[in-house]
Each structure stands twice: as structure tokens, then as C-alpha cells.
C-alpha positions as CSV (number, residue, x, y, z in Angstrom):
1,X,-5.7,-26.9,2.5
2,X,-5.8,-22.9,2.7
3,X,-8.6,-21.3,0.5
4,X,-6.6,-18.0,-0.5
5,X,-9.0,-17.2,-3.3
6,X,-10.6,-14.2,-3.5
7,X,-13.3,-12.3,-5.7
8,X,-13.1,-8.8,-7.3
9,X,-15.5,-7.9,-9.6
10,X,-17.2,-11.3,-9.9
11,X,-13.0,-12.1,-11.4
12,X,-11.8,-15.1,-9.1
13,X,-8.0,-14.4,-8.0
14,X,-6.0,-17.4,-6.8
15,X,-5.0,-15.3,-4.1
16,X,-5.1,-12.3,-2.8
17,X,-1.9,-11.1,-3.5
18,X,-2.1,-8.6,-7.0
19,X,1.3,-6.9,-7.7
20,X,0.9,-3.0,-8.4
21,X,1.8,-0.7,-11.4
22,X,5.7,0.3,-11.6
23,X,9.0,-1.8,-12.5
24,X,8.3,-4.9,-11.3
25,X,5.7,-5.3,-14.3
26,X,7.5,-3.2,-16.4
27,X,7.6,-5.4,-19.1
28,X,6.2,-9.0,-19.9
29,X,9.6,-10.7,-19.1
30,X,8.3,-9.0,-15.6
31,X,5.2,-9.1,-15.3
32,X,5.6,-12.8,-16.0
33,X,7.9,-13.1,-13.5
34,X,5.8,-12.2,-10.7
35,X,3.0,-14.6,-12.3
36,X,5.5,-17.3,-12.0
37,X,6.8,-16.2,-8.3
38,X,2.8,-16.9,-7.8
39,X,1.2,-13.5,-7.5
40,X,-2.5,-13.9,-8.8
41,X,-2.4,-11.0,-11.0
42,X,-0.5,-8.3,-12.3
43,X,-1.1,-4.7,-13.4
44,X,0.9,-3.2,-16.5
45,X,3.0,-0.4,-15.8
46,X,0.8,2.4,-16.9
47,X,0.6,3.6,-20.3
48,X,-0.1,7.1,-21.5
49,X,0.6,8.9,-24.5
50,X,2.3,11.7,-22.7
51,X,6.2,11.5,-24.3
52,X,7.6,13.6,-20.8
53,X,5.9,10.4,-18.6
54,X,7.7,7.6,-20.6
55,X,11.3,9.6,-20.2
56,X,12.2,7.6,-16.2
57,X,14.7,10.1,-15.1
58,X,18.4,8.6,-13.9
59,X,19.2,7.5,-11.4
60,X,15.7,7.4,-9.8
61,X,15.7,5.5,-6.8
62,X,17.2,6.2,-3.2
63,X,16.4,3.6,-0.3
64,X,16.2,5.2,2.9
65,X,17.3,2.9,5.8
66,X,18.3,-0.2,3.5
67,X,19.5,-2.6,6.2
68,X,16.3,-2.8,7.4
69,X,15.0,-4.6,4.8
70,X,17.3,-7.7,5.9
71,X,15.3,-7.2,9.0
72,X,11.8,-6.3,8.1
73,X,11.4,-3.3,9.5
74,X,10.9,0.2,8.5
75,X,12.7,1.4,5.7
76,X,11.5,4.2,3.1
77,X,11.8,3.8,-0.6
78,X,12.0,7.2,-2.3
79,X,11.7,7.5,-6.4
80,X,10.7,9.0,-9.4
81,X,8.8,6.1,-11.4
82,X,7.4,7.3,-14.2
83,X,4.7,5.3,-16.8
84,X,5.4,2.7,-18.9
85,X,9.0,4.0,-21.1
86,X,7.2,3.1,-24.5
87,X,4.0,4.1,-26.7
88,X,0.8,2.4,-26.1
89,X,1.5,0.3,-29.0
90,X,4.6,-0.9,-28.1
91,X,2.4,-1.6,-24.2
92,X,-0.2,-3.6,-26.3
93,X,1.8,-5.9,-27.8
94,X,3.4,-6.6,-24.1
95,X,0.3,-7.1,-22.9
96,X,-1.0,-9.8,-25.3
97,X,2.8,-11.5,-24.5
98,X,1.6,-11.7,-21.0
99,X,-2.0,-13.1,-21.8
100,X,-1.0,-16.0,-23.1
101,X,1.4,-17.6,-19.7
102,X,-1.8,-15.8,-18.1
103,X,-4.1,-17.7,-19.2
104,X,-2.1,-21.5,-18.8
105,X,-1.5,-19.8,-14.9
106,X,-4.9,-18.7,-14.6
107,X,-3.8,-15.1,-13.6
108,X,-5.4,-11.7,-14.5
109,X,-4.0,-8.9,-16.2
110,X,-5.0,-5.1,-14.6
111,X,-4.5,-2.6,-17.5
112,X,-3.5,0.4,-15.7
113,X,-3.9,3.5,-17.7
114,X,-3.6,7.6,-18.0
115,X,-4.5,9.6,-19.9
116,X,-4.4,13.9,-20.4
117,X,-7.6,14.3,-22.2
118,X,-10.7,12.6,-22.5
119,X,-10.2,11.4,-25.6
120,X,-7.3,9.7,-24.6
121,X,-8.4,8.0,-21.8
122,X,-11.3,6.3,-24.0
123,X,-8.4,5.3,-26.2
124,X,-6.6,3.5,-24.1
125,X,-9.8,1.8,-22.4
126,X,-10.6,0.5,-25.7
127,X,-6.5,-0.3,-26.2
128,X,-6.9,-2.5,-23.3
129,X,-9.8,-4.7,-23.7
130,X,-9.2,-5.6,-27.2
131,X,-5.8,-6.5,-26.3
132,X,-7.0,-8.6,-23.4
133,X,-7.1,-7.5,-20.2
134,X,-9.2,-9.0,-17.7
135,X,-9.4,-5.3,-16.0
136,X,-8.7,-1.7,-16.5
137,X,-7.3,0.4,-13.1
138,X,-7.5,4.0,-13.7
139,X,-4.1,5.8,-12.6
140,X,-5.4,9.0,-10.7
141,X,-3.0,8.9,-8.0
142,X,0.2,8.9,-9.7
143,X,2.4,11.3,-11.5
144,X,2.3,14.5,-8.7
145,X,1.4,16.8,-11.1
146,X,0.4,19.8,-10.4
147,X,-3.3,21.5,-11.1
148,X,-1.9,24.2,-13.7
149,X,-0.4,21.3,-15.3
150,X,-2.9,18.3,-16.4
151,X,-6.4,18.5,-15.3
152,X,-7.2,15.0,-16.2
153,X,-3.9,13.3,-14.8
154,X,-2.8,11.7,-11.4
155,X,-3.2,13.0,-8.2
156,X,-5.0,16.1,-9.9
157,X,-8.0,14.1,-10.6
158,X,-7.4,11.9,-8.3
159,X,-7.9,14.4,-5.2
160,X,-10.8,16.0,-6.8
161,X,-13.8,13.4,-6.1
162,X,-16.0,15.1,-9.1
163,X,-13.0,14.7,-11.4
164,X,-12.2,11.2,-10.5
165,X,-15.8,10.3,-11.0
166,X,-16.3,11.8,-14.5
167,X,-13.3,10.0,-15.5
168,X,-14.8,6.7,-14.1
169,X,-17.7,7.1,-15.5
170,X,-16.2,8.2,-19.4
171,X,-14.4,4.8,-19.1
172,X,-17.0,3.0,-18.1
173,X,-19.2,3.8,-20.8
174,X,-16.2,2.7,-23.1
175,X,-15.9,-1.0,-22.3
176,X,-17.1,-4.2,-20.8
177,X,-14.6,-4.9,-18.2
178,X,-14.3,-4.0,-14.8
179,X,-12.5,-1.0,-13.9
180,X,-10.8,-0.5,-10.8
181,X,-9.7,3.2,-9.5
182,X,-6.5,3.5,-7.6
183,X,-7.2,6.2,-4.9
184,X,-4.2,8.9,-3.5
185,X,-3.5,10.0,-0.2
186,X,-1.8,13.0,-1.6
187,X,-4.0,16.2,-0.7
188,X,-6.9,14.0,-1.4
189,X,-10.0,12.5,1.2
190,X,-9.8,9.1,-0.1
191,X,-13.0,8.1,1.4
192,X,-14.7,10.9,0.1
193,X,-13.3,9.8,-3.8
194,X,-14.1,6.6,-3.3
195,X,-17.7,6.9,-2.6
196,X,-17.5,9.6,-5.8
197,X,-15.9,7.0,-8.3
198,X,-18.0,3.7,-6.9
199,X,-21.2,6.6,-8.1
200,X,-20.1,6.3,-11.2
201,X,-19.5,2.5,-11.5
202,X,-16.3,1.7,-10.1
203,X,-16.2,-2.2,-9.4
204,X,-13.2,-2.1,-6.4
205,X,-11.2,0.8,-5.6
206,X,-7.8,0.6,-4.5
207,X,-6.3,2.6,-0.7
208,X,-4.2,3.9,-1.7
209,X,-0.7,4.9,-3.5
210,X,2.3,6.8,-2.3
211,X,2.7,10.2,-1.0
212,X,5.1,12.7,-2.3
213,X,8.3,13.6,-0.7
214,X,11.4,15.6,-1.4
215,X,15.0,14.8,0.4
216,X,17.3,17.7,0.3
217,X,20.9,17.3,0.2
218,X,21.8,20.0,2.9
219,X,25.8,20.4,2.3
220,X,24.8,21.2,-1.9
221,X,21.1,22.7,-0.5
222,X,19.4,21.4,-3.6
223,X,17.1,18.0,-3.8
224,X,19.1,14.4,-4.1
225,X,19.5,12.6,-7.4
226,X,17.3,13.4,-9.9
227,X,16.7,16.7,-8.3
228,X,13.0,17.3,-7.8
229,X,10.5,15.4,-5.9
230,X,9.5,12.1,-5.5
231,X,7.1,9.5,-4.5
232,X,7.6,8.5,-1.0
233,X,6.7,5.3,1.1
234,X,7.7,1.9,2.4
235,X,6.8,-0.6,5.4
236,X,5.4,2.9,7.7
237,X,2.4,3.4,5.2
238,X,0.7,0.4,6.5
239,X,-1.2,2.1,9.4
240,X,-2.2,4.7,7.4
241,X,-3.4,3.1,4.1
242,X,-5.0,0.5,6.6
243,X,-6.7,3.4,8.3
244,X,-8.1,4.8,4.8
245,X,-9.3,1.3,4.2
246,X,-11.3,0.8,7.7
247,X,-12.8,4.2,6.9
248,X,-13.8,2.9,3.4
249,X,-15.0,-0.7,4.9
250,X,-17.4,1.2,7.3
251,X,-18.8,2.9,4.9
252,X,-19.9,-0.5,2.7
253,X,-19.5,1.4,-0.3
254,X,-20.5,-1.7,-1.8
255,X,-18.2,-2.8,-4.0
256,X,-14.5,-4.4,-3.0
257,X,-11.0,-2.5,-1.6
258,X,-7.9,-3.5,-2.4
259,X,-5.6,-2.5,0.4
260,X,-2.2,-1.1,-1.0
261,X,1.0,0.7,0.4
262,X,4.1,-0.5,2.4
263,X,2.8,-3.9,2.3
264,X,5.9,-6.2,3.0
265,X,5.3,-9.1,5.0
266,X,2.2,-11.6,5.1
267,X,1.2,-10.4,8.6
268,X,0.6,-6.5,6.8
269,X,-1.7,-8.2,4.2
270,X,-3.6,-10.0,7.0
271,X,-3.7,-6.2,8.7
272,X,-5.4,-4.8,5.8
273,X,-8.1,-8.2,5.6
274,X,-8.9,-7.6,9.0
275,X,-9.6,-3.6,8.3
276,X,-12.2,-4.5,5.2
277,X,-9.7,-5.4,2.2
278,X,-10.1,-8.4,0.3
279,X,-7.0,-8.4,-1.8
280,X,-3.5,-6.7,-1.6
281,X,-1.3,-4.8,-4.5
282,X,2.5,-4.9,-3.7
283,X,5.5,-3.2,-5.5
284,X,7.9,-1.6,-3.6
285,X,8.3,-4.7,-1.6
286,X,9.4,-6.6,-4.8
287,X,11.4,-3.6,-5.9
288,X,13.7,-3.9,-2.9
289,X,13.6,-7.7,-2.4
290,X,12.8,-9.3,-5.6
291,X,10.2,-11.5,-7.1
292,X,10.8,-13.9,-4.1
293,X,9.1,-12.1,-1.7
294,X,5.7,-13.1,-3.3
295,X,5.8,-16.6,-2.6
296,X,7.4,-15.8,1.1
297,X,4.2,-13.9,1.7
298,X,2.0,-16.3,0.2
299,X,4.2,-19.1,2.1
300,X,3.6,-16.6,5.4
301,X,-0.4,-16.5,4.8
302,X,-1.0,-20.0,4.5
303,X,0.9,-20.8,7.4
304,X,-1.1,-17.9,9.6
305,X,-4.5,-19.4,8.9
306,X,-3.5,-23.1,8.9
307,X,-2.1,-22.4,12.7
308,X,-5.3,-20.9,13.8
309,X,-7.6,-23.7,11.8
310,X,-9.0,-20.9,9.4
311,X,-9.8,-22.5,5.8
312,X,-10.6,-19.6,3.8
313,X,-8.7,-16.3,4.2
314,X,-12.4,-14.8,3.7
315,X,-13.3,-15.4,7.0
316,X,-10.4,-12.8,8.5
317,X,-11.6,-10.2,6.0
318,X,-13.3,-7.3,8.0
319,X,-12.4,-9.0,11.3
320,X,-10.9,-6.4,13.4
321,X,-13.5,-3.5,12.2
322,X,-15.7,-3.6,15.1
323,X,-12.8,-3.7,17.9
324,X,-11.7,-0.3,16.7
325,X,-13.0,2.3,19.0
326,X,-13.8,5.7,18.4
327,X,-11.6,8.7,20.2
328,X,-14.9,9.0,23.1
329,X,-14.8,5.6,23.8
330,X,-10.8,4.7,24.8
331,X,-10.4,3.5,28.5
332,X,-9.8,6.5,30.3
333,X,-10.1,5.2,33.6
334,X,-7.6,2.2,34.3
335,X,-5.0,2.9,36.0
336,X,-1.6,1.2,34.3
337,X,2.0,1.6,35.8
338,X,5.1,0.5,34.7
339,X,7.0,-2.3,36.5
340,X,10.9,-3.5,36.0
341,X,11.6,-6.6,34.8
342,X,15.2,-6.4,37.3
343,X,16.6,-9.5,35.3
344,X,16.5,-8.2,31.6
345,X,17.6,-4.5,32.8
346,X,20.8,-3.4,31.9
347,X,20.6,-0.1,33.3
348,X,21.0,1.9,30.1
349,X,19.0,5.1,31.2
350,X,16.6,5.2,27.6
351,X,13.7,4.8,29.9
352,X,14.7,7.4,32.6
353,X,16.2,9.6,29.8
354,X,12.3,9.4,27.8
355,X,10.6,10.1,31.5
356,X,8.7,13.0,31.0
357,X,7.3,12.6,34.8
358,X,10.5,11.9,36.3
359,X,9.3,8.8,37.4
360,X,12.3,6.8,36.4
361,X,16.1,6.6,37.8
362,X,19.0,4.4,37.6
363,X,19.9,3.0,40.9
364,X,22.8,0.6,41.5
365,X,22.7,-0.4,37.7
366,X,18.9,-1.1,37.6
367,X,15.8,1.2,36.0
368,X,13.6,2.0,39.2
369,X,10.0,3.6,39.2
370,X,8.3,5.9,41.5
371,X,4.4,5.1,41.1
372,X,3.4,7.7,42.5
373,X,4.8,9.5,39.6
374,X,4.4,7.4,36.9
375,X,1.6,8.2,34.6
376,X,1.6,4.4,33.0
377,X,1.5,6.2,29.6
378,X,4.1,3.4,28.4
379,X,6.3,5.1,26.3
380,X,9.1,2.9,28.5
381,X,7.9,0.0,27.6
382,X,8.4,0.7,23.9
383,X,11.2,2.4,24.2
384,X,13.7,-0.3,26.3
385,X,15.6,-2.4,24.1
386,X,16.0,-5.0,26.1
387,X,11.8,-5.7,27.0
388,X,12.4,-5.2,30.6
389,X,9.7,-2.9,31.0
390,X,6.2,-3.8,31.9
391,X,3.0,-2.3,32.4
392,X,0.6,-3.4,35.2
393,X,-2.8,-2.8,36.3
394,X,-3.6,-1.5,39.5
């Protein structure tokens, strides 16, 4: 048997694997859903008492590259999601639904919450632990607000590290529980607010939500769909959230990171455990393929560690932090050149064609490479379609 059980906070999770504010826990018919699928905990859709946040525009969502989510490969998912669509109230009562199959599943519930003033914020703190959460994540990464707009709201005081640790620290003065602070990568040093919020008591942090984006429409020269901008991300976050977290992880701020964004498939969860994360929040990957995909990543771990006699998926976390070399230290002084593979080469020219040394032609149907021009940079290899490119050392 495969230990995936992992501890935040001193909170034991079943598994790493903790799906992240927005439609898929929309609800408690949802949010019990992905309890069910076999996701270790949930957090709410966030709830705020701002009316303009609770109004989702329609339609709101716009999948860039969709068949290659059949495929699992890189696909963007670009949308305008909003907070929870009802008043806290309404978002309490949801809440206390979902405690309950909670509790028989032994699953924790993540109160994710937003306020505009100080006041409110202490509100809803105090909203969530009476009605049972197990945690509280402060939401300042999303909505993309802007400065002139709300000073106490999403990425606006989640970019500024004194903001986002005043705001921990008003919370944390108002309840018992843990709280968690989701961190943005929008115009924002997420290392630098991380170390801010942990000052002020944060128990984990989370690196770190979507970016924003805007796809115009170039024949009506205005933005698609709903018109404005949008959060932006998908399956090409992974290297950079996993960067953020292996800049956090060195650190040892001391307190645990749950990596977040793009994470699709069980081998980017094991990507962000071997960069310093010990647990995972998904979404978009249940927005675009369902609840399903939580036990196929679950189903995915398990079957990782088992085939390499790993027990505990503990062991892998911080695994791969030591191997990552800083800019001075990359080998500089092998000498690598690329070599034909003749039998896979169909003499398609993309290698030749991506040459920028000339070192590459197409004789007689096959690639052919002139070492002495060749610069073994390897852009080749990635780029032939066929894998009949190689690199060797000389």
C-alpha cells in the first residue's frame, strides 16, 4: 500500500490532492462531488459580500486548443470566474451541507474568502468557523482588480506583500483555525509575499493562481465573449508555478506550499512534490475534464510510487531541489552534436528549416548534419516529429 497522506497545518489530508476555489465547488452538490471522486478536500467557491462579484458574466469561458485535452497536452483555459453567485448566507448554509458527507469521508473543507474592507473580512472569518470549516484560504489573488478600485481585494493585495500581511494577520486574530493565503503571479513577487504573510501567521501558502489575459477578436477589434479580460492558464503554468514553489521551498519559510496552476496529470503533481510542495489544488483540470480526473490522478500517483517501491509520497517531496543549478553553474563545456537516426527520418526539412547554423540539409530524402557546424544546441531534436534526432557527446 501507497501512503498519499499528507499534513498541512497539523490537518491530515488523505491525499494530497485539494481541489481549488471556482465552479467545480461551486455549490455542495459540487463540492461533494469531488469528495466523492476522492479529492481530500475542497475549497468553497469564494464568498464576498461585493453584489458586482456574485454577477458570473455570460458566456464566460473560452478553451483555447481543446483537442488537446483528449491528448494531455497544452491547452489554455481562458474565463471570467467570478465569486461565489450568492450572499454569504446563502454560502453558509452550503457549507454546513458539505460538512456533514465531510465528515463520514473524512475530508476537509477550505473556506475561501474576500472581502473589500476590514470589517468584512473579519466577518466572514468568523462566518466560516462557526459554520465549520476545517480552514480559511484568503483570496488575494483573484478578481484582477485594479488599485483605484479595492484596496483590500485580489491581486491588489495580493501583489502588495505589506497588504497581504495585514490582512493575514486581521484574520488571524479572528479565529482558531488555520488559514491558508493563495499567492498571485499577477504583477506580484510571490516569494517575497509569501515570506510577508507566513510573518504574520500564515500556516501554508498556496503558488499560485492564474494570470490575467485578454484575447481580442481581430476581424470585430474588440475582446471575445464577455468582452473584457480574463484569467488565463492551463497545462503551460506548470513550470512556472513550479518555479515559484522551488524559490519558496529554498527559502524554508517554515510553514507548508501548496503547489497550484495547470496541474492536469499525476506526473505535474509529482513535479511540484519534487520542487518543495506537499499538496496540490486543481480546478481547471476538473473544469475541462470532469470530476473523473481526480481519481485518474490519484489512480496515476499510486501507480508512480508503487513502480519505484516508494511507500509514502513524503519521501518525493523536495526531491529534485538540490539538482537545480543556478545560471553560473550549467555545463558550458561539453561538447554535444546532433546525430540522424537515418531509419525514423522522413526527410521533412523541420530540422533543416529550424537550423539557425546551417548545419542541416536534406539529401536524397534523409536529414544530414555538418558537425563542424552544428552547435549541439538541440532545438532539432525537439523539434522532429518523428524522434529521429539525437544528440551525442563528443
Amino acid at each position: 500500500m501507497v501512503n498519499l497522506s499528507v499534513k498541512i497545518a497539523d490537518i491530515e489530508f488523505r491525499n494530497p490532492i485539494i481541489i481549488g476555489a471556482g465552479t467545480p465547488t461551486l455549490d455542495a452538490r459540487n463540492m461533494i462531488k469531488c469528495i466523492k471522486a476522492g479529492a481530500s478536500a475542497v475549497v468553497t467557491k469564494t464568498v464576498t459580500y461585493s453584489k458586482i462579484h456574485q454577477l458570473q458574466p455570460r458566456p464566460r469561458f473560452h478553451i483555447i486548443h481543446p483537442n488537446a485535452i483528449l491528448t494531455n497536452e497544452y491547452f489554455s483555459l481562458y474565463s471570467v470566474e467570478l465569486m461565489a453567485p450568492y450572499p454569504p448566507d446563502r454560502w453558509v448554509k452550503e457549507l454546513k451541507i458539505v460538512k456533514e458527507v465531510a465528515k463520514e469521508e473524512k475530508a476537509i473543507i477550505i473556506a475561501s474568502i474576500a472581502g473589500e474592507t476590514e470589517e468584512e473580512w473579519k466577518k466572514l472569518a468568523h462566518m466560516a468557523e462557526n459554520a465549520g470549516a476545517d480552514m480559511i484560504e484568503l483570496n488575494i489573488s483573484c478578481p484582477h482588480v485594479e488599485p483605484s478600485e479595492k484596496a483590500l481585494m485580489g491581486k491588489v493585495a495580493g501583489s502588495d506583500p505589506s497588504a497581504a500581511k495585514g490582512l493575514v494577520k486581521l484574520v488571524k486574530e479572528c479565529v482558531s483555525i488555520p488559514i491558508i493565503a493563495k499567492l498571485t503571479p499577477q504583477g506580484a513577487n510571490p516569494l517575497a509575499v509569501a515570506k510577508a504573510v507566513v510573518s504574520a501567521g500564515a500556516d501554508a501558502v498556496v503558488a499560485t493562481a492564474r494570470f490575467q489575459g485578454v484575447i481580442i477578436d481581430i476581424e470585430e477589434a474588440k475582446p471575445i465573449l464577455w468582452g473584457g479580460t480574463g484569467g488565463y492558464g492551463g497545462p503551460w503554468m506548470v513550470p512556472i508555478s513550479c518555479n515559484w514553489v522551488l524559490k519558496i521551498a529554498k527559502e524554508k519559510i517554515g510553514v507548508p506550499i501548496i503547489g497550484s496552476g495547470g496541474i492536469t496529470t499525476y506526473e505535474d503533481v509529482i513535479q511540484f512534490f519534487m520542487v518543495g510542495a506537499q499538496a496540490v489544488q486543481i480546478c481547471t483540470a476538473v473544469i475541462v475534464k470532469g470530476y473523473k480526473v481526480i481519481s485518474e490522478i490519484l489512480s496515476g500517483l499510486k501507480m508512480w510510487l508503487s513502480k519505484r517501491g516508494i511507500e509514502d509520497i513524503n519521501e518525493i517531496v523536495g526531491k529534485a531541489i538540490d539538482s537545480v543549478l543556478p545560471l553560473e553553474a550549467l555545463d558550458r563545456t561539453t561538447t554535444y552534436k546532433s546525430s540522424v537516426i537515418i531509419d525514423k527520418c522522413t526527410g521533412c526539412g523541420l530540422c533543416a528549416k529550424s537550423c539557425f547554423y546551417d548545419a542541416i540539409r536534406i539529401v536524397n530524402g534523409k536529414a544530414q548534419i555538418d558537425v563542424d557546424k552544428c552547435d549541439g544546441c538541440g532545438l532539432c531534436i525537439s523539434i522532429c516529429p518523428q524522434g529521429a534526432l539525437k544528440l551525442i557527446t563528443l
